[in-house]
N, C-alpha and C positions, 0 to 999 in steps of 0.2 A: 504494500500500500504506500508505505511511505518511499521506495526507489521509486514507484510509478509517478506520485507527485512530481516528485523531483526531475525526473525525467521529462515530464511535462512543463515543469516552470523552465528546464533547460532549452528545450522545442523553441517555446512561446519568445523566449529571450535572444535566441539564434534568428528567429523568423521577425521580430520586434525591429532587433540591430540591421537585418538585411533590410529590412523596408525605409527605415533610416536612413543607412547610406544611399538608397537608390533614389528616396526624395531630393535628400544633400545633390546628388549630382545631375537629377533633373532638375533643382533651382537655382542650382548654379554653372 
């Protein structure tokens, strides 16, 4: 239960920062 959490917050955080940088370099 708790590796699956984790694992998930891991996902969400990976797929968070990609969306991030791909705004950052479509805005700029």
């Amino acid at each position: 239960m708790h590796q699956t959490l984790l694992f998930i917050g891991a996902k969400w955080i990976t797929t968070s920062f990609f969306f991030l940088s791909f705004f950052f370099n479509f805005a700029f």
